[in-house]
Predicted model as a PDB file, atoms N, CA, C, CB and O in Angstrom, pLDDT in the B-factor column:
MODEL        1                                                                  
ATOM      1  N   UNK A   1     103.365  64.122 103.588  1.00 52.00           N  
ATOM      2  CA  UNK A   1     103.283  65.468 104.104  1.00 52.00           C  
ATOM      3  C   UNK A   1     104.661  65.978 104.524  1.00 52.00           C  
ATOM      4  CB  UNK A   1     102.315  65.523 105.277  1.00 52.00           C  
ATOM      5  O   UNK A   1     105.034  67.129 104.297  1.00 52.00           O  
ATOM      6  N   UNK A   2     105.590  64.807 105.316  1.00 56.00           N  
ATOM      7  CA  UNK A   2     106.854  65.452 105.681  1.00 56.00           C  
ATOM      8  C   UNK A   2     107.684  65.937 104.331  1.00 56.00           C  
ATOM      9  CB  UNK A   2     107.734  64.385 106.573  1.00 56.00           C  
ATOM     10  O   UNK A   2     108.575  66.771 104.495  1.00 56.00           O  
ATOM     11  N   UNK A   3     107.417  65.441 103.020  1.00 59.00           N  
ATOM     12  CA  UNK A   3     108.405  66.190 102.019  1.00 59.00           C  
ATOM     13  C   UNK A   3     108.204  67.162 101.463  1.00 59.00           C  
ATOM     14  CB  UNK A   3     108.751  65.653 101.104  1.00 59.00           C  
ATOM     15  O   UNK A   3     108.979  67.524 100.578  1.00 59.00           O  
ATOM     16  N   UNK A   4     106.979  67.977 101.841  1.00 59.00           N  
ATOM     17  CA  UNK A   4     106.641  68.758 101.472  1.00 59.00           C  
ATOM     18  C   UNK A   4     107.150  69.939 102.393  1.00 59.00           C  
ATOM     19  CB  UNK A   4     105.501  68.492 101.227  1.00 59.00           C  
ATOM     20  O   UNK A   4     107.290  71.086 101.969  1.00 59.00           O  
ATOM     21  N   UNK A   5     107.314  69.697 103.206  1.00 63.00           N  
ATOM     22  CA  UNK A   5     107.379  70.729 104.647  1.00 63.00           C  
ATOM     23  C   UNK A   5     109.186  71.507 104.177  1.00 63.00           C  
ATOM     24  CB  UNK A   5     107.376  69.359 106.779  1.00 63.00           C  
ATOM     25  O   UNK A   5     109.518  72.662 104.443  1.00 63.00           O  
ATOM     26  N   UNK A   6     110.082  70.440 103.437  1.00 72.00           N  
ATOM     27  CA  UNK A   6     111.308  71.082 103.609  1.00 72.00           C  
ATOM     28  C   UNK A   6     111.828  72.137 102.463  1.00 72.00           C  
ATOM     29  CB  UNK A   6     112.258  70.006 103.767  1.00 72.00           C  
ATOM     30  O   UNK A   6     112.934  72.664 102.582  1.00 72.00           O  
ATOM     31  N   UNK A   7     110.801  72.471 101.127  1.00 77.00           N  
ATOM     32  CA  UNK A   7     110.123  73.366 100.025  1.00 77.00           C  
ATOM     33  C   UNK A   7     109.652  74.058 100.843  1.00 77.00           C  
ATOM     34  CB  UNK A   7     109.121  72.876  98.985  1.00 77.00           C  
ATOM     35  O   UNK A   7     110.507  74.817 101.300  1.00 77.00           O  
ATOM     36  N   UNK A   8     108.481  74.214 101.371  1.00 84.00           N  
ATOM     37  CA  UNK A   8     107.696  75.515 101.972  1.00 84.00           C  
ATOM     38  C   UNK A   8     108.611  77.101 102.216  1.00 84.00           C  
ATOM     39  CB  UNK A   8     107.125  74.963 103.602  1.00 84.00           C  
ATOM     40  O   UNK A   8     108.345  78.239 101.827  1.00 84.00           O  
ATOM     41  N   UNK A   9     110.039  76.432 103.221  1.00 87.00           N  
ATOM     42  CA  UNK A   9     110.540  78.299 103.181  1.00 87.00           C  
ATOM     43  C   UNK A   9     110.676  78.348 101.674  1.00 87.00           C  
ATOM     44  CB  UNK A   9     112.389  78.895 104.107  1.00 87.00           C  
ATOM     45  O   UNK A   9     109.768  79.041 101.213  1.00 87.00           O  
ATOM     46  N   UNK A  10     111.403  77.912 100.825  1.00 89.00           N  
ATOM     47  CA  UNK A  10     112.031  78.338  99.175  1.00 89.00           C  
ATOM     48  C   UNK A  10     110.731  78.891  98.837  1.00 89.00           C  
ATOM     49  CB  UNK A  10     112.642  76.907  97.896  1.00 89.00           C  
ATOM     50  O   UNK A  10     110.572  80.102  98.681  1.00 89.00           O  
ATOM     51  N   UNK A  11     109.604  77.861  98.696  1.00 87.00           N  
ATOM     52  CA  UNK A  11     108.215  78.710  98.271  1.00 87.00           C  
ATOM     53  C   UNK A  11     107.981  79.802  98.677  1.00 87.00           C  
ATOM     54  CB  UNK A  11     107.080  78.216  98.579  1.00 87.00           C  
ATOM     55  O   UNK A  11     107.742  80.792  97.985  1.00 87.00           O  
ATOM     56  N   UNK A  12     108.036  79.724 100.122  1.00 89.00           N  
ATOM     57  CA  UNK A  12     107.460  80.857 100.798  1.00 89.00           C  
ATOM     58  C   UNK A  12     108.332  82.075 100.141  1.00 89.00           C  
ATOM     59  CB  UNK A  12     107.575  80.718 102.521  1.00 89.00           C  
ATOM     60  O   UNK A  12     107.638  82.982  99.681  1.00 89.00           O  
ATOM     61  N   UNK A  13     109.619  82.221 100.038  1.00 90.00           N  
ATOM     62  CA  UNK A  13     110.341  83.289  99.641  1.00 90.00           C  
ATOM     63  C   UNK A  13     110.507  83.514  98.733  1.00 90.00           C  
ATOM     64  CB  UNK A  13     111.175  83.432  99.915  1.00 90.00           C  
ATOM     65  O   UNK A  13     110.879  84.667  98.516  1.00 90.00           O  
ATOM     66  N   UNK A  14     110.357  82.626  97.644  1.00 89.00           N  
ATOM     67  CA  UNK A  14     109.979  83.163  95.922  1.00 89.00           C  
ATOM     68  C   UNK A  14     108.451  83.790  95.860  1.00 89.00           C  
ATOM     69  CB  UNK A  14     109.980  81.610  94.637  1.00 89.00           C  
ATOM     70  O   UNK A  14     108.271  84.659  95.006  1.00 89.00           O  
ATOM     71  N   UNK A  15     107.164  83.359  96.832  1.00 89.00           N  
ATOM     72  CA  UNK A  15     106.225  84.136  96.505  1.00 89.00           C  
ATOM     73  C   UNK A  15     106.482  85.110  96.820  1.00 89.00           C  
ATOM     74  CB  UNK A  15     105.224  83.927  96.800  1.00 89.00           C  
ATOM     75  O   UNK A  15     106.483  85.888  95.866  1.00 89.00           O  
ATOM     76  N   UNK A  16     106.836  85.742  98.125  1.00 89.00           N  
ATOM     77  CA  UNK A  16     107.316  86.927  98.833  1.00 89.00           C  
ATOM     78  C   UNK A  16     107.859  87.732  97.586  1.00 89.00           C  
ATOM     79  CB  UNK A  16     108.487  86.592 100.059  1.00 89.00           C  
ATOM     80  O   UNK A  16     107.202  88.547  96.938  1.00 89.00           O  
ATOM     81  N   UNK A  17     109.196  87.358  97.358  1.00 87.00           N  
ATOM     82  CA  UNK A  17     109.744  88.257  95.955  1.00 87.00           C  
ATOM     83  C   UNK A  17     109.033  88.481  95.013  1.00 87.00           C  
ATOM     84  CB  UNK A  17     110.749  87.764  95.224  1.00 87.00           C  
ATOM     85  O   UNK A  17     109.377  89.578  94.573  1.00 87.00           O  
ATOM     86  N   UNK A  18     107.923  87.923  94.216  1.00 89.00           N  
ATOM     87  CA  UNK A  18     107.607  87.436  92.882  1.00 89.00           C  
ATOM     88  C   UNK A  18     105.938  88.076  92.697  1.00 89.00           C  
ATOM     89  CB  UNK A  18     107.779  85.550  92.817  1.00 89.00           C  
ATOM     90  O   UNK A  18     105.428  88.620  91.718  1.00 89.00           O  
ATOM     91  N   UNK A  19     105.316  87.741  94.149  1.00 91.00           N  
ATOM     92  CA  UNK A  19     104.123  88.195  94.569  1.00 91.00           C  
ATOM     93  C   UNK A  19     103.482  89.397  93.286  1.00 91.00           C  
ATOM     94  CB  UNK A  19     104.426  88.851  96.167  1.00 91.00           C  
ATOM     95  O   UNK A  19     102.656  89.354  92.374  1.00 91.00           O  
ATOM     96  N   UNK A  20     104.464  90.463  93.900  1.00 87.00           N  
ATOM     97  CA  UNK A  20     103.890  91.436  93.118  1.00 87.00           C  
ATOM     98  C   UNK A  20     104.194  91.917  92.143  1.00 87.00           C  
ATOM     99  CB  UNK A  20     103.733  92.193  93.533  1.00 87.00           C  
ATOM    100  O   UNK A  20     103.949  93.111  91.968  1.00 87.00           O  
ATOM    101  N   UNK A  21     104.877  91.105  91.100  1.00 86.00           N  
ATOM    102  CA  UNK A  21     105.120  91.440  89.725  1.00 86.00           C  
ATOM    103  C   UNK A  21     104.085  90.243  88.992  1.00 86.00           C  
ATOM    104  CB  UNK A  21     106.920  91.345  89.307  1.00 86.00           C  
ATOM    105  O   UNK A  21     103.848  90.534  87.820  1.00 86.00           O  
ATOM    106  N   UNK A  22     103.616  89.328  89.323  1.00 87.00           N  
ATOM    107  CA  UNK A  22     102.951  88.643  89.432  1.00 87.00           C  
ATOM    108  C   UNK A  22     101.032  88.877  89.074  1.00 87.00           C  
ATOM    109  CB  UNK A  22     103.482  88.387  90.545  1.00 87.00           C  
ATOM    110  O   UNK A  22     100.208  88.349  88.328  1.00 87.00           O  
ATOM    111  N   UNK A  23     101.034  89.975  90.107  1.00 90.00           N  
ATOM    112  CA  UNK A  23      99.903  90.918  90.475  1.00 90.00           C  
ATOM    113  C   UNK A  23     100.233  91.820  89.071  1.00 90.00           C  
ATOM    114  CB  UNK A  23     100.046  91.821  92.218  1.00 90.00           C  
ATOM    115  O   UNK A  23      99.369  91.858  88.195  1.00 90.00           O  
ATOM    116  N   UNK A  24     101.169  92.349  88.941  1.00 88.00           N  
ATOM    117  CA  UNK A  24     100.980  93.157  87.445  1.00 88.00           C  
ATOM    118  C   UNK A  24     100.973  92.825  86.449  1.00 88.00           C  
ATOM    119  CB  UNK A  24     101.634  93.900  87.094  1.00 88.00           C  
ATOM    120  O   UNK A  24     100.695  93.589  85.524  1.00 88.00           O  
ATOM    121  N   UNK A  25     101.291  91.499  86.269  1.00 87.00           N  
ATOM    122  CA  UNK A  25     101.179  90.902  84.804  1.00 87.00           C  
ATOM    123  C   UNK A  25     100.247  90.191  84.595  1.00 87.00           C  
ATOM    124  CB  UNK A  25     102.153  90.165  84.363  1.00 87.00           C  
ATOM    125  O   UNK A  25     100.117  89.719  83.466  1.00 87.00           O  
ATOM    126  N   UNK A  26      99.424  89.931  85.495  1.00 88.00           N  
ATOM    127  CA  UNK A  26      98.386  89.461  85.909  1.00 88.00           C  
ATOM    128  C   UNK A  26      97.024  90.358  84.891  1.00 88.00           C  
ATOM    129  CB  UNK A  26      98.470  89.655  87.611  1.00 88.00           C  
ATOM    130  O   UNK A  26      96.115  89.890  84.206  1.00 88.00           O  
ATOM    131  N   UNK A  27      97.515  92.140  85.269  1.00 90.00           N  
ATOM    132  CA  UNK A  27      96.519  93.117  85.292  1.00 90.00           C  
ATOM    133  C   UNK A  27      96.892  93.481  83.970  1.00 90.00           C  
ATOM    134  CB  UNK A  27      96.509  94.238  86.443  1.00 90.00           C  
ATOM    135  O   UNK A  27      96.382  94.538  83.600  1.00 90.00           O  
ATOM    136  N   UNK A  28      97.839  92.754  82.919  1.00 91.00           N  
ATOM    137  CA  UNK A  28      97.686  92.832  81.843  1.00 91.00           C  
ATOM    138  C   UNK A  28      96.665  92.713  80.656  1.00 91.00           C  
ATOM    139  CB  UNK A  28      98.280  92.407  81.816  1.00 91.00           C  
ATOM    140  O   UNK A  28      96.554  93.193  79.528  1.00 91.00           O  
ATOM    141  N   UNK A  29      95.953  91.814  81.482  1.00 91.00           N  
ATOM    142  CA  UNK A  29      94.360  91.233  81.002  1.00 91.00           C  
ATOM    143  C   UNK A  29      95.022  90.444  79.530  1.00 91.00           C  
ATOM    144  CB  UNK A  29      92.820  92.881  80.569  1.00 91.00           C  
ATOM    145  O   UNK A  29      94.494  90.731  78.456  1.00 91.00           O  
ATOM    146  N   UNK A  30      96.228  89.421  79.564  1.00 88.00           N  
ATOM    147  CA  UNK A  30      96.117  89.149  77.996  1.00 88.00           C  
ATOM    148  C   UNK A  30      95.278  88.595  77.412  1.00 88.00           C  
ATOM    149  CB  UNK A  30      96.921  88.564  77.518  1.00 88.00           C  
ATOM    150  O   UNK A  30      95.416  88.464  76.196  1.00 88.00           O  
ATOM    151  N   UNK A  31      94.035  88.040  78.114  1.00 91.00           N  
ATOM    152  CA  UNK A  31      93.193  87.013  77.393  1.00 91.00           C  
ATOM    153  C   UNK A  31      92.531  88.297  76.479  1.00 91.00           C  
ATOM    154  CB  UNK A  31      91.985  85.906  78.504  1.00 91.00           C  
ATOM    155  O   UNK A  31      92.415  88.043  75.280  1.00 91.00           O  
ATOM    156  N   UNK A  32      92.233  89.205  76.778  1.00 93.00           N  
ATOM    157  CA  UNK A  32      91.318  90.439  76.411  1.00 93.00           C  
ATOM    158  C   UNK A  32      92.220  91.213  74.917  1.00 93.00           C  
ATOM    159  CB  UNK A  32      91.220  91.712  78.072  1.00 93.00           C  
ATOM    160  O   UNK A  32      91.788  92.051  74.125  1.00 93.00           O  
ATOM    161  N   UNK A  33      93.593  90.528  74.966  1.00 91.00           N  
ATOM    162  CA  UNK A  33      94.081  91.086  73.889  1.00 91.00           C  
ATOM    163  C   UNK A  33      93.778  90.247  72.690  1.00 91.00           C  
ATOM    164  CB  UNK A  33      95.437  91.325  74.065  1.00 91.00           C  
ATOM    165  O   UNK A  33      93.343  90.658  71.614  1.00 91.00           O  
ATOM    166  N   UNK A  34      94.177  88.534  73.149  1.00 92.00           N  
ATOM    167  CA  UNK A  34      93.778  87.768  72.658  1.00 92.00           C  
ATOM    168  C   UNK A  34      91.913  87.292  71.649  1.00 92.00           C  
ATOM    169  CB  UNK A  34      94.246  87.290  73.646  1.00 92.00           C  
ATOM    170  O   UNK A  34      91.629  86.471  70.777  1.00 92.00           O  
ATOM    171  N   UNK A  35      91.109  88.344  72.420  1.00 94.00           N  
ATOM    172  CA  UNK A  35      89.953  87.764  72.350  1.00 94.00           C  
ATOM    173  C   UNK A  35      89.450  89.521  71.386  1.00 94.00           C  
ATOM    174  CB  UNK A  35      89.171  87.114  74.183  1.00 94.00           C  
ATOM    175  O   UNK A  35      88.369  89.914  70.950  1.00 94.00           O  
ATOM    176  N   UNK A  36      90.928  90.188  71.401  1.00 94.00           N  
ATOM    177  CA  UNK A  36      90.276  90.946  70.449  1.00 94.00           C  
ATOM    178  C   UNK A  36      89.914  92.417  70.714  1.00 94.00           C  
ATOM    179  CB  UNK A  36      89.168  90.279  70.165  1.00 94.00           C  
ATOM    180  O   UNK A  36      89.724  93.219  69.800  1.00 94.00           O  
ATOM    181  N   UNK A  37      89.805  92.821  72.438  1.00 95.00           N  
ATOM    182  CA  UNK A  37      88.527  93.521  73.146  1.00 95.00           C  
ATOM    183  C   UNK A  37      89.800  94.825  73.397  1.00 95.00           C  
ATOM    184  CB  UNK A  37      87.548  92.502  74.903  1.00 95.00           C  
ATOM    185  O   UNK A  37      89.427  95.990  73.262  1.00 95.00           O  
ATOM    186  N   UNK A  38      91.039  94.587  73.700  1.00 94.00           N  
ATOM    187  CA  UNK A  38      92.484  94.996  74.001  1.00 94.00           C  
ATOM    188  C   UNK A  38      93.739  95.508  73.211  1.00 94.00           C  
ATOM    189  CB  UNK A  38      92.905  94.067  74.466  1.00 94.00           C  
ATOM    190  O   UNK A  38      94.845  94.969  73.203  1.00 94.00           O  
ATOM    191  N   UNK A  39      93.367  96.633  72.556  1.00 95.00           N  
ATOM    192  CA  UNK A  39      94.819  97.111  72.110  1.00 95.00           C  
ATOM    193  C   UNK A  39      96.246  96.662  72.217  1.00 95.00           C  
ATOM    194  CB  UNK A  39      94.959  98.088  72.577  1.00 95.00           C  
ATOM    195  O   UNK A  39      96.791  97.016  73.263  1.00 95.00           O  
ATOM    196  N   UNK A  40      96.912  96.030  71.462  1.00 93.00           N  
ATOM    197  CA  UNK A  40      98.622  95.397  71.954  1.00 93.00           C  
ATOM    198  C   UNK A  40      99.393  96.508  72.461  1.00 93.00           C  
ATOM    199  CB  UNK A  40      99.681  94.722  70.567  1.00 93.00           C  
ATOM    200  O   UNK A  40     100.414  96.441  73.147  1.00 93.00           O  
ATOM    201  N   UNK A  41      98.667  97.754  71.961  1.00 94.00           N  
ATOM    202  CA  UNK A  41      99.174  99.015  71.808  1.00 94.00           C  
ATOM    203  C   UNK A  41      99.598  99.416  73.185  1.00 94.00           C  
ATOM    204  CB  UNK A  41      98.186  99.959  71.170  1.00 94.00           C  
ATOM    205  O   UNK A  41     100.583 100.047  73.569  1.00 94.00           O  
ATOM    206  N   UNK A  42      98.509  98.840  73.877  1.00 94.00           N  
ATOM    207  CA  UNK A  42      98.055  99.421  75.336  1.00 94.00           C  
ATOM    208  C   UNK A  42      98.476  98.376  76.179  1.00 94.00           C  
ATOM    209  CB  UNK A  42      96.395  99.736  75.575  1.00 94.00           C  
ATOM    210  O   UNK A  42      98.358  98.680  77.366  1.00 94.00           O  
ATOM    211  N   UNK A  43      98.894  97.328  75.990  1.00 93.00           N  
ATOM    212  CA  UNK A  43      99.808  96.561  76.679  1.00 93.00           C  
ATOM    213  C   UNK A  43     101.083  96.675  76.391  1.00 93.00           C  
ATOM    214  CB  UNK A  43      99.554  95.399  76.595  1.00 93.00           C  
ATOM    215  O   UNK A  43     101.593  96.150  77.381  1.00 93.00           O  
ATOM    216  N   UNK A  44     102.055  97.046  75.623  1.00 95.00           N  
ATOM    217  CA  UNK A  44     103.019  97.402  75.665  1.00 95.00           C  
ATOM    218  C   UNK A  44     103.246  98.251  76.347  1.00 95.00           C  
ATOM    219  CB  UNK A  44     103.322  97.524  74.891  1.00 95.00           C  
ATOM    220  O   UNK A  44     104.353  98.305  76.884  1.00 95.00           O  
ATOM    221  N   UNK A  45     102.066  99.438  76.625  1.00 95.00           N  
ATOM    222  CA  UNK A  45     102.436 100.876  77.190  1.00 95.00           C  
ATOM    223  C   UNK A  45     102.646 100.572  78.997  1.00 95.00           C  
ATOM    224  CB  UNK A  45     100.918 102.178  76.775  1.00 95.00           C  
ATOM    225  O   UNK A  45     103.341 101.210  79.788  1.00 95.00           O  
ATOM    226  N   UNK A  46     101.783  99.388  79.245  1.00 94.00           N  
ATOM    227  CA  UNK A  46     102.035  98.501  80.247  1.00 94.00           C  
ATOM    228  C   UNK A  46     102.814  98.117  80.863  1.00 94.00           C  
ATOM    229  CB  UNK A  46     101.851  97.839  80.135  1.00 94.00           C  
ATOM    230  O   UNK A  46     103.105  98.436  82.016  1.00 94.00           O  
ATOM    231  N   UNK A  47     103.470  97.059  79.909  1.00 93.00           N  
ATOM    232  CA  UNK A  47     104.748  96.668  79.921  1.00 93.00           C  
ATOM    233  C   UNK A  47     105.614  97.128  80.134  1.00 93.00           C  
ATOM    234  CB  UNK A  47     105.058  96.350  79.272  1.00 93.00           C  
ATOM    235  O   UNK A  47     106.433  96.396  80.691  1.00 93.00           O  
ATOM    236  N   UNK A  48     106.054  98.578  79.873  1.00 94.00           N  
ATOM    237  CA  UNK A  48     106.804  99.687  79.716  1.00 94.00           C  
ATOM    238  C   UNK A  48     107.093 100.195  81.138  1.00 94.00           C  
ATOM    239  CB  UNK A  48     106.107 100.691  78.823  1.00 94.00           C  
ATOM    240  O   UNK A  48     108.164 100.295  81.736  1.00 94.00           O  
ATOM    241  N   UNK A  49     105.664 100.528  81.559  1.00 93.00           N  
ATOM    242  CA  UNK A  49     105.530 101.104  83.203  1.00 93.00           C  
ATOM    243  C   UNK A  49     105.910 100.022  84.170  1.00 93.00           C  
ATOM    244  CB  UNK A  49     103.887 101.576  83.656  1.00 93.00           C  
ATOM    245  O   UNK A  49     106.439 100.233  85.262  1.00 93.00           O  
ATOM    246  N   UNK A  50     105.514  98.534  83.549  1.00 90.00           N  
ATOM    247  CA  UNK A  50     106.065  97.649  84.783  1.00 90.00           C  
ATOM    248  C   UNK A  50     107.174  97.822  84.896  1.00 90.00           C  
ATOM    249  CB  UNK A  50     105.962  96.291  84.795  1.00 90.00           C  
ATOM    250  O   UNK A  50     107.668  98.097  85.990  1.00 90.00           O  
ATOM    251  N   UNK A  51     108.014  97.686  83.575  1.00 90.00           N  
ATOM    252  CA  UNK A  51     109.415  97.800  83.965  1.00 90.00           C  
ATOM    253  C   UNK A  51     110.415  98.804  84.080  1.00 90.00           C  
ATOM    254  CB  UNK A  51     109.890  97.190  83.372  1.00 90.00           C  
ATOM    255  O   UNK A  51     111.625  98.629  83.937  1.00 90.00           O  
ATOM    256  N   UNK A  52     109.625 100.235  84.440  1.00 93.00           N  
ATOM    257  CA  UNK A  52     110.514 100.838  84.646  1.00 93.00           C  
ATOM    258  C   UNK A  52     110.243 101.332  86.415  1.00 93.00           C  
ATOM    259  CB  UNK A  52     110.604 101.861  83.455  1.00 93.00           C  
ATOM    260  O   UNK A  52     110.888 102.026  87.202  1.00 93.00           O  
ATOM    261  N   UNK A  53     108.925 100.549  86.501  1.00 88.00           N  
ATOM    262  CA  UNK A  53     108.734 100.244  88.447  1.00 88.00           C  
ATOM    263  C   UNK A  53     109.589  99.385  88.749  1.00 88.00           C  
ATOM    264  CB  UNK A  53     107.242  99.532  89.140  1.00 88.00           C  
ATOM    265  O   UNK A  53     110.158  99.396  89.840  1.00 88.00           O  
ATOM    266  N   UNK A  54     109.789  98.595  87.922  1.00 84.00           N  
ATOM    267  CA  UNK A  54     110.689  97.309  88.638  1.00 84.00           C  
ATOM    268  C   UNK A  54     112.104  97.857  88.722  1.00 84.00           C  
ATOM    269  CB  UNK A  54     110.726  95.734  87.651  1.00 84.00           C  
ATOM    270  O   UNK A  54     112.758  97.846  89.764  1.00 84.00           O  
ATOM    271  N   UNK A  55     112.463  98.256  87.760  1.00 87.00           N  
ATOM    272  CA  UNK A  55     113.763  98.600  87.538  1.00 87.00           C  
ATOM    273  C   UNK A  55     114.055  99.967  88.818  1.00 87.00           C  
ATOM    274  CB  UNK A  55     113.909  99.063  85.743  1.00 87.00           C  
ATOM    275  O   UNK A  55     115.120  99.875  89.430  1.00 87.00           O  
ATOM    276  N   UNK A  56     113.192 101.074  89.147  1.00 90.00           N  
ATOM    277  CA  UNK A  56     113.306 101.926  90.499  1.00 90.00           C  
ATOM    278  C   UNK A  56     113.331 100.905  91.510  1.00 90.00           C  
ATOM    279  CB  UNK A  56     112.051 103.009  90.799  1.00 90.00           C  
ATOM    280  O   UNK A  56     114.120 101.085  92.437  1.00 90.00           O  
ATOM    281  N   UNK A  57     112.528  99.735  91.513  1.00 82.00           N  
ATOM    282  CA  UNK A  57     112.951  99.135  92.658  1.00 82.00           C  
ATOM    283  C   UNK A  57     113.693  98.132  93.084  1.00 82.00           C  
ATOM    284  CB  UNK A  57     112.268  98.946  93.067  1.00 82.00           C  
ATOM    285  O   UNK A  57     113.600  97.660  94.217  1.00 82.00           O  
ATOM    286  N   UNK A  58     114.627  97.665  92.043  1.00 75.00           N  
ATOM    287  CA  UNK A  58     115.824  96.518  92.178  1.00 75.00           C  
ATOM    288  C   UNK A  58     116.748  97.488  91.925  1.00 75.00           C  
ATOM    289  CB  UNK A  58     115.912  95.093  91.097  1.00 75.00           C  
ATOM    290  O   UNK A  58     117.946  97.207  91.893  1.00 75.00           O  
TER     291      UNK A  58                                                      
ENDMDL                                                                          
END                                                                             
């Protein structure tokens, strides 16, 4: 248990950063593109908006 304890802040602060880009690629649904049900079309258009949120906010 003690080697775990001296990782926890690094973890803790890469989820913090990472959290919510995480959450959007998440809401990509790729299995749904994969399985057929999902336009690539419409994940790119996705893709597009994530990164031009990300990019206003870095």
């Amino acid at each position: 248990m003690d080697a775990v304890l001296p990782r926890q802040p690094l973890y803790n602060l890469l989820l913090s950063l990472f959290f919510e880009y995480g959450v959007a690629l998440h809401d990509l649904e790729v299995e749904k593109v994969v399985a057929g049900e999902k336009p690539l079309s419409r994940v790119w258009q996705q893709v597009k908006s994530i990164g031009r949120k990300t990019g206003r906010q870095i």
